[in-house]
C-alpha positions in Angstrom: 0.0 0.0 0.0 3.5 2.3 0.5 4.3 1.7 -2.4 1.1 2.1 -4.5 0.5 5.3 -2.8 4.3 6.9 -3.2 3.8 5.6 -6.9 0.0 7.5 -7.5 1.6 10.6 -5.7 4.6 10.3 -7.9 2.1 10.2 -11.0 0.1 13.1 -9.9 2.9 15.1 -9.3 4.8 15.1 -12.0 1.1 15.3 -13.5 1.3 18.7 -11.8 4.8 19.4 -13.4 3.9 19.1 -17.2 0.1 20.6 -16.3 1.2 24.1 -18.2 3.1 21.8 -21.5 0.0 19.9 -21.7 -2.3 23.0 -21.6 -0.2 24.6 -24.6 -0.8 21.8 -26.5 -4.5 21.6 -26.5 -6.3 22.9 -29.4 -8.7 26.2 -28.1 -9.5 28.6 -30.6 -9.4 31.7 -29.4 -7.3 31.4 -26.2 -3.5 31.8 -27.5 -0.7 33.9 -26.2 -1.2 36.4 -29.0 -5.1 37.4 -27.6 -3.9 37.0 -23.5 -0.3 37.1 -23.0 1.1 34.7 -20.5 -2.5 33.7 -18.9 -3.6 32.2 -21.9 -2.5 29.1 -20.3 -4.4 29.6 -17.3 -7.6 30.7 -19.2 -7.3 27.3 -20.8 -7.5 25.5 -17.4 -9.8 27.5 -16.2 -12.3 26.4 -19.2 -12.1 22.8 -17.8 -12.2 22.7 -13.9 -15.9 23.1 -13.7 -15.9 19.4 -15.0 -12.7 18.5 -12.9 -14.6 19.5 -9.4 -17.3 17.9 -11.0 -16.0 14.3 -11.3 -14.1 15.2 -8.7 -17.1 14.9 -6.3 -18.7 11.8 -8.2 -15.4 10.3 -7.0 -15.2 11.4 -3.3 -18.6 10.4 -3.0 -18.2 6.7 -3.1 -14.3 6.8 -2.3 -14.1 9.1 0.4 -15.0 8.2 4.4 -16.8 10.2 6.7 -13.9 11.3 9.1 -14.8 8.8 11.8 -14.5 9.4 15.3 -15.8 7.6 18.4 -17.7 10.3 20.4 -20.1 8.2 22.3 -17.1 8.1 25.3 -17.0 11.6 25.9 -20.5 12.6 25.2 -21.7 12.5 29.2 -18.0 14.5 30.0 -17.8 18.0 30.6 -16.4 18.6 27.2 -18.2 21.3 24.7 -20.3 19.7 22.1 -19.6 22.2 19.8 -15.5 21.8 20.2 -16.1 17.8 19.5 -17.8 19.2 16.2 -14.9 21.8 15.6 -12.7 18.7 16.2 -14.6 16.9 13.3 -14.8 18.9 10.6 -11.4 20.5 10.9 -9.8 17.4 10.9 -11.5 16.5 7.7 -9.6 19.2 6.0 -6.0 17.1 5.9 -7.9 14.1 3.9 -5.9 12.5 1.1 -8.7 13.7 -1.3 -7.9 17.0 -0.2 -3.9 16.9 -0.8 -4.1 14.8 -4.1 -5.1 18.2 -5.7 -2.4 20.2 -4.2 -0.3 17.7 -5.5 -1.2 18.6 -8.7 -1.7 21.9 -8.5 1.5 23.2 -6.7 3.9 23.0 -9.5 1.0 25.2 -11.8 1.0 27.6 -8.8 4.7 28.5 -8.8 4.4 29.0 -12.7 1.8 31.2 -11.8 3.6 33.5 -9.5 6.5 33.4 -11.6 4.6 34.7 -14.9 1.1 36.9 -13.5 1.3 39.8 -11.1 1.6 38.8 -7.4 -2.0 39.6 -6.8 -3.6 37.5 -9.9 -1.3 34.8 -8.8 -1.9 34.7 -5.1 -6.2 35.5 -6.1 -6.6 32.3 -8.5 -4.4 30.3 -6.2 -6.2 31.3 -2.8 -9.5 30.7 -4.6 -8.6 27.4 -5.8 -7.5 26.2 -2.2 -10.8 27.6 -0.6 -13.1 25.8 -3.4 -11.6 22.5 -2.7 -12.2 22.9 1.1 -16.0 24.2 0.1 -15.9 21.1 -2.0 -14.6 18.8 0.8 -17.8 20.3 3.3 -20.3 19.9 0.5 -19.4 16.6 -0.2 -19.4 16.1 4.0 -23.0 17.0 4.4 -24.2 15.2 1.3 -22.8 12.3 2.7 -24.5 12.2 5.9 -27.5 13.6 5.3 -28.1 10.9 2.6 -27.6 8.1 4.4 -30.4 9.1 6.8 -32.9 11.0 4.2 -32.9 8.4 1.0 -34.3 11.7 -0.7 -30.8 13.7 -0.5 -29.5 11.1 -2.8 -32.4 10.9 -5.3 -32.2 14.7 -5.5 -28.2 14.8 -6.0 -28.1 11.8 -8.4 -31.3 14.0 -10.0 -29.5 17.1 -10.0 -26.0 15.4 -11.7 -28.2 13.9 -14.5 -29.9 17.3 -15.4 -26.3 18.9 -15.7 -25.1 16.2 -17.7 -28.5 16.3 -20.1 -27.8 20.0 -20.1 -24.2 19.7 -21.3 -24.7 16.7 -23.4 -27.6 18.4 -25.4 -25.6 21.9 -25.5 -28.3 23.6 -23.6 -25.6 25.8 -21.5 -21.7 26.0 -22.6 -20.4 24.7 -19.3 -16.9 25.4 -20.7 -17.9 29.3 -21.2 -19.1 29.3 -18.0 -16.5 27.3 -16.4 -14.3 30.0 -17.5 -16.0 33.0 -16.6 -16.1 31.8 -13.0 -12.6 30.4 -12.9 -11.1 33.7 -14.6 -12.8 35.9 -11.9 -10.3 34.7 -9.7 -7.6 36.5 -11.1 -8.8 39.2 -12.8 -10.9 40.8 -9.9 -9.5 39.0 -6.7 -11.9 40.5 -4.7 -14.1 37.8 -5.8 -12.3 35.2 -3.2 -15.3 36.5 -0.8 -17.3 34.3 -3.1 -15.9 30.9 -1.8 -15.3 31.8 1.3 -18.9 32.3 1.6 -19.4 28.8 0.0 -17.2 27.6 2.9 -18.9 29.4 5.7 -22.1 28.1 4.1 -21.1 24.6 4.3 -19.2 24.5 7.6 -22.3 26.1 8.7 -24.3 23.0 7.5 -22.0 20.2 9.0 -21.6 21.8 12.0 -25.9 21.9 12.5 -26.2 18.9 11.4 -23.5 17.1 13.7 -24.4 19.1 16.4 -28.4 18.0 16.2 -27.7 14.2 15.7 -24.6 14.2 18.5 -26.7 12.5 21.0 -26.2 9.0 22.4 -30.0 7.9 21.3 -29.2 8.7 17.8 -25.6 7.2 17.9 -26.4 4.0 19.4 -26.2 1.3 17.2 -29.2 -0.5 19.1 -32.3 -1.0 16.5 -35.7 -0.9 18.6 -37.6 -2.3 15.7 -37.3 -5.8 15.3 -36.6 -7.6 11.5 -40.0 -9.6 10.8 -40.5 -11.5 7.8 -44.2 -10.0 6.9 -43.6 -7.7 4.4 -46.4 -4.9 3.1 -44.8 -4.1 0.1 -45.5 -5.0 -3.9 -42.6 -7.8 -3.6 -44.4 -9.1 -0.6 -47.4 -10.7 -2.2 -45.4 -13.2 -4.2 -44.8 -15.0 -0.9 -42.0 -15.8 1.0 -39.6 -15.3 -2.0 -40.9 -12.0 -2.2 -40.6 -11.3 1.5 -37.1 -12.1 1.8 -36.3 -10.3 -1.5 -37.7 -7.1 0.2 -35.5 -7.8 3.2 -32.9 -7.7 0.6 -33.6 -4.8 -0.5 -33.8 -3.1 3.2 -30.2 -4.7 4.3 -28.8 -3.1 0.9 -30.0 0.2 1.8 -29.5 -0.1 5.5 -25.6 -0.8 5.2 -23.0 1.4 3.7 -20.8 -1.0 2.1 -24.0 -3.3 0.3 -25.5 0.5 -0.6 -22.7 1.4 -2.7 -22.4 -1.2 -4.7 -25.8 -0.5 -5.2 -25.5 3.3 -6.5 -22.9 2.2 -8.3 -24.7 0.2 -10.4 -26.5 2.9 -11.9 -23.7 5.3 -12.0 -22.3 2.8 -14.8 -25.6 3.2 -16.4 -23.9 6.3 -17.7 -21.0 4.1 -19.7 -22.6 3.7 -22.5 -21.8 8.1 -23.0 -18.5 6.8 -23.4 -19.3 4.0 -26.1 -22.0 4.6 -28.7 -21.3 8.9 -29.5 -18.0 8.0 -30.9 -18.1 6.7 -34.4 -15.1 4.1 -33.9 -17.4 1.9 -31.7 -20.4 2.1 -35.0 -21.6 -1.4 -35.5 -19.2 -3.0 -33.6 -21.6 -5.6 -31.6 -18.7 -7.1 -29.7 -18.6 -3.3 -27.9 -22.2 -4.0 -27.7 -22.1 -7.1 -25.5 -19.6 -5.7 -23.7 -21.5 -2.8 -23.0 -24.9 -4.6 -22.3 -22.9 -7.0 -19.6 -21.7 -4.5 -17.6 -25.3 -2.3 -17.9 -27.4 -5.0 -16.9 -24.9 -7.9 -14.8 -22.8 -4.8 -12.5 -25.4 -5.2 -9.6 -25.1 -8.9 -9.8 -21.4 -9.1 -10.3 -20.8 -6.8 -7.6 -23.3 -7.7 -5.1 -22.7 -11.4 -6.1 -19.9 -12.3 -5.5 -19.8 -11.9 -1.9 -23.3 -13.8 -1.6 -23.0 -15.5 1.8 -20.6 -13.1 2.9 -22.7 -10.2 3.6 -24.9 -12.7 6.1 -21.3 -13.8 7.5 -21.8 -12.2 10.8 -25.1 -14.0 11.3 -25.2 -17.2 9.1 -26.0 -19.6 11.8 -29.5 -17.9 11.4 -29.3 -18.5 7.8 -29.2 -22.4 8.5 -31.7 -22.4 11.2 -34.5 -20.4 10.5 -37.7 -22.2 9.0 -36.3 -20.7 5.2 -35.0 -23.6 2.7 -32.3 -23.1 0.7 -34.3 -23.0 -2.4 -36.1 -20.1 -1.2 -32.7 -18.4 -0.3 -31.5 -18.7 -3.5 -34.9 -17.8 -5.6 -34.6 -14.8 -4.0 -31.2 -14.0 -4.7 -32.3 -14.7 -8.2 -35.1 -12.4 -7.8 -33.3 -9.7 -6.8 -31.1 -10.1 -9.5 -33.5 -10.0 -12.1 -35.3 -7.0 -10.6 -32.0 -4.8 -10.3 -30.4 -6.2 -14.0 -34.0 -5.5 -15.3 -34.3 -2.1 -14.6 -30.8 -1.1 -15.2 -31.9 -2.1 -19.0 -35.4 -0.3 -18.9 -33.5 3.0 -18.0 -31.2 1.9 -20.7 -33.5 1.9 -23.1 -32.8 5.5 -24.2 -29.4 4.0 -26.0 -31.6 2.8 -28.4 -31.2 6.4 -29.7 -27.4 5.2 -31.4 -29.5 1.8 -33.2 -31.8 -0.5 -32.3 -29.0 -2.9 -32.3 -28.4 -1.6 -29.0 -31.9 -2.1 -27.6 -31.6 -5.9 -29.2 -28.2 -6.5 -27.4 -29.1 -5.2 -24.4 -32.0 -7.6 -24.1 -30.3 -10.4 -25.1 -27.4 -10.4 -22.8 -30.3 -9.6 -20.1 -31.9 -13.2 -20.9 -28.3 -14.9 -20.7 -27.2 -13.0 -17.7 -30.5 -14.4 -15.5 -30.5 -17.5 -17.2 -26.6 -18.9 -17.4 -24.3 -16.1 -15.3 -26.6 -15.6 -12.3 -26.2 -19.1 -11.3 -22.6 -19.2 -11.9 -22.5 -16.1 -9.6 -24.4 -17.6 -6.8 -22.6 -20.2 -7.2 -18.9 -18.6 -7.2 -19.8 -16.2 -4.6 -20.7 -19.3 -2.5 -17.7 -20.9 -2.4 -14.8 -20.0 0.2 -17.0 -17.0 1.4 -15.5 -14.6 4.1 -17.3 -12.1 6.4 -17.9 -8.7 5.3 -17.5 -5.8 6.9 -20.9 -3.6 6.0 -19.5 -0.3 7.5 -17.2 0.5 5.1 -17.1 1.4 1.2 -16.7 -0.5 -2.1 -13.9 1.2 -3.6 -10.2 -0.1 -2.4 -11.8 -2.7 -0.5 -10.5 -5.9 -0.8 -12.3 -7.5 2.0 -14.2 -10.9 1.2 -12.6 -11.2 -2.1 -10.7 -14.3 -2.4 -9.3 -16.8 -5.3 -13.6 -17.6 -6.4 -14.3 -13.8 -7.2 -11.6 -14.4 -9.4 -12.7 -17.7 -11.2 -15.8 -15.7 -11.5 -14.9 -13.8 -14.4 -14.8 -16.7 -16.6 -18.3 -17.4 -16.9 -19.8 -13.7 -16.6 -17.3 -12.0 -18.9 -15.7 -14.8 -20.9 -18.6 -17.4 -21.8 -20.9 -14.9 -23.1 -18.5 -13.3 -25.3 -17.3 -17.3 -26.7 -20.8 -17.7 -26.9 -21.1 -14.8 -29.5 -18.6 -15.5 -31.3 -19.6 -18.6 -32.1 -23.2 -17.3 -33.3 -21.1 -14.9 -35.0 -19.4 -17.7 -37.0 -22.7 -19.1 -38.0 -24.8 -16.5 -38.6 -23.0 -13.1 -38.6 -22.9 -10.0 -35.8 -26.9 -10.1 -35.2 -27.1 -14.0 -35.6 -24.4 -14.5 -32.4 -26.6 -11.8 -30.4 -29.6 -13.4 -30.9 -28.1 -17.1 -30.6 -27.0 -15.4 -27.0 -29.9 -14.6 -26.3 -31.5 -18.0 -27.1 -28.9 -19.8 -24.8 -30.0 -17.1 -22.4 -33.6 -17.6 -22.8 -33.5 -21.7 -22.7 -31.3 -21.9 -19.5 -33.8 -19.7 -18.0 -36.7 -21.9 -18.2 -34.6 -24.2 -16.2 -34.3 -22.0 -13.3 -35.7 -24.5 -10.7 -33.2 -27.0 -11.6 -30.3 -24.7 -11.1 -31.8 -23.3 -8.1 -31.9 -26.6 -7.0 -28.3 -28.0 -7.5 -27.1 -24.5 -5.7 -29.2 -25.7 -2.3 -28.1 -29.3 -2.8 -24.9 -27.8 -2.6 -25.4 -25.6 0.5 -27.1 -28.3 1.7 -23.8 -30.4 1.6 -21.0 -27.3 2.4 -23.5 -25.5 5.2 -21.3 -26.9 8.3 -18.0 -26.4 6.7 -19.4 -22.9 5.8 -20.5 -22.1 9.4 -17.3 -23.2 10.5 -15.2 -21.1 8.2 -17.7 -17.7 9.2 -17.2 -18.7 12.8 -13.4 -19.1 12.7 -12.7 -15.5 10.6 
């Protein structure tokens, strides 16, 4: 871990280095030395940070942790609430998130000082730190306020697809505006009053919040309401299947770790922006499968592949509650179906670059519920290890062992064999359609396969127990 993270700060600083020789070389009308002197290079940049805070919080927001701290000790002391929430959010400030951009941006800022006045260096640079700060305490109070109000994250994830629609469709010229904001900063640096009002504003927010829910009732990790198996939801009235599918979906949104492989299923949604506007990937159906595997079989790879090891802490109720193994794994399979099946509704828009796209999308759908699904319950099965639900997906390694490896065969590499032997005998639309068909047959034989996987539990459950119990 040394040395992976001497190497990325190695990258991203001499990243930082080469910033200005990369900015020269970047093709912009109208922003050359001979209109703006020596900030034409920084007018460039500017142009292009509104998209690099942008994805810059798309990443912090699954990769970055809330900075934890144990406060439940010190709660009935005679310390200040107030300084315990001080204590919290200024110590978020020397995150690695934070310091990866100075590592960048350090070597610009002594180009900048050494070519633009002392005051247009020191306004762009002083506005750049505090923005990254106001960042950081956005971010912060997104975060928690979206793990207890599910509607904070449908409004963000709302708001993020608007500004994409809006700069996709050339509705507003982000890049204009990007540097009209970002030019400010040097031309008139008075306007550093402007993010240091966005930092007030969001200090201000953490520091409310935090100090409203910093009592030991809402801390304590004891639940009052007990888990019951009636359910009074739509999944609920296709019996106990459907009852222990909706308990699925409760644990995935209850736990941080299970939630964000969850929202990160239909960030990826978004891949296909990537794919289909650029005329290379035209026709090419072997992108398409691609494509249509990761769209509709993330959840289920993801989530998957650690099947038994979410329930790690607690699988000794798995094997002795009134619930056969069949049921377990129909709904597994159910939940599957329901995720991967609406991650291709909403990716029906696609459809916009070819039908071909719509067609692939549903084929690989059939194949991925009728042959992968039961490979991945079957791979995430074997040699499971406990999971720890309080922390993130990204840079985790926990629970992943020598099966989530093995897995990749069957969800990435069988598909695409069995394409290209379709493609053989019938050509690009014949091997998506003889996909499908595979897809489509093995699914009428879901009983069976459900079957063989609870025989199988059936046989491992004690050895399984005994692993959990041993970790």
């Amino acid at each position: 871990m040394i040395l992976t993270f001497v190497y990325l700060a190695g990258s991203l600083l001499v990243l930082g280095i080469f910033l200005d020789d990369i900015l020269i070389n970047i093709p912009i009308d109208g922003i050359d030395f001979n209109t703006y002197g020596r900030s034409f290079v920084l007018r460039r940049l500017d142009q292009f940070l509104i998209y690099y805070f942008f994805f810059d919080f798309i990443i912090r927001y699954f990769m970055q942790k809330l900075p934890a701290m144990s406060v439940q000790p010190y709660l009935h002391l005679p310390i200040n609430r107030s300084s315990l929430v001080h204590f919290m959010l200024l110590k978020s400030i020397w995150s690695p998130f934070n310091l990866i951009h100075f590592l960048i941006f350090i070597p610009f800022m002594f180009e900048l000082f050494e070519n633009l006045d002392f005051m247009q260096a020191f306004g762009w640079s002083t506005g750049f730190t505090l923005l990254v700060f106001a960042s950081n305490y956005f971010l912060l109070f997104i975060k928690r306020t979206s793990d207890v109000d599910a509607r904070v994250y449908v409004g963000m994830l709302a708001s993020l697809i608007s500004i994409i629609a809006l700069d996709w469709f050339d509705v507003l010229d982000f890049q204009a505006l990007s540097g009209l904001m970002f030019n400010a900063l040097f031309l008139h640096p008075w306007t550093l009053v402007v993010p240091l009002f966005l930092i007030g504003v969001t200090y201000g927010l953490n520091f409310k919040f935090l100090k409203a829910n910093m009592y030991l009732s809402k801390l304590s990790k004891v639940k009052k309401n007990a888990v019951s198996y009636s359910g009074n939801g739509v999944l609920s009235r296709f019996g106990l299947v459907g009852r222990l599918t909706e308990l699925e979906f409760k644990f995935i949104w209850r736990n941080k770790r299970s939630k964000s492989v969850f929202m990160m299923t239909f960030l990826f949604l978004g891949y296909g922006l990537f794919i289909f506007p650029n005329p290379e990937y035209a026709g090419n159906y072997l992108m398409y499968v691609l494509f249509s595997i990761v769209i509709t079989g993330m959840f289920m790879m993801n989530y998957g592949q650690y099947l038994l090891g979410w329930e790690g802490s607690y699988f000794d109720h798995v094997l002795t509650r009134n619930v056969s193994f069949k049921d377990y794994y129909m709904s597994k399979f159910l939940l599957f179906a329901i995720v991967g099946g609406g991650s291709m509704i909403l990716s029906i828009p696609y459809a916009y670059f070819g039908w071909e796209v719509l067609i692939a999308l549903f084929c690989v759908f059939l194949f991925n519920m009728g042959v992968s699904s039961h490979m991945v319950m079957f791979f995430g099965s074997m040699n499971p290890k406990k999971i720890d639900l309080s922390q993130t997906t990204v840079f985790n390694w926990q629970g992943v062992g020598a099966a989530q490896f093995l897995m990749v065969i069957p969800v990435l590499v069988l598909p695409l064999a069995i394409f290209g032997l379709g493609y053989l005998i019938w050509g690009d639309m014949g091997g998506i359609l003889f996909l499908g068909a595979v897809g489509l047959l093995s699914l009428a034989g879901t009983k069976y396969w459900i079957s063989l996987l609870a025989k199988w539990l059936t046989d491992q459950r004690y050895n399984i127990s005994n692993d959990f119990r041993n970790q």
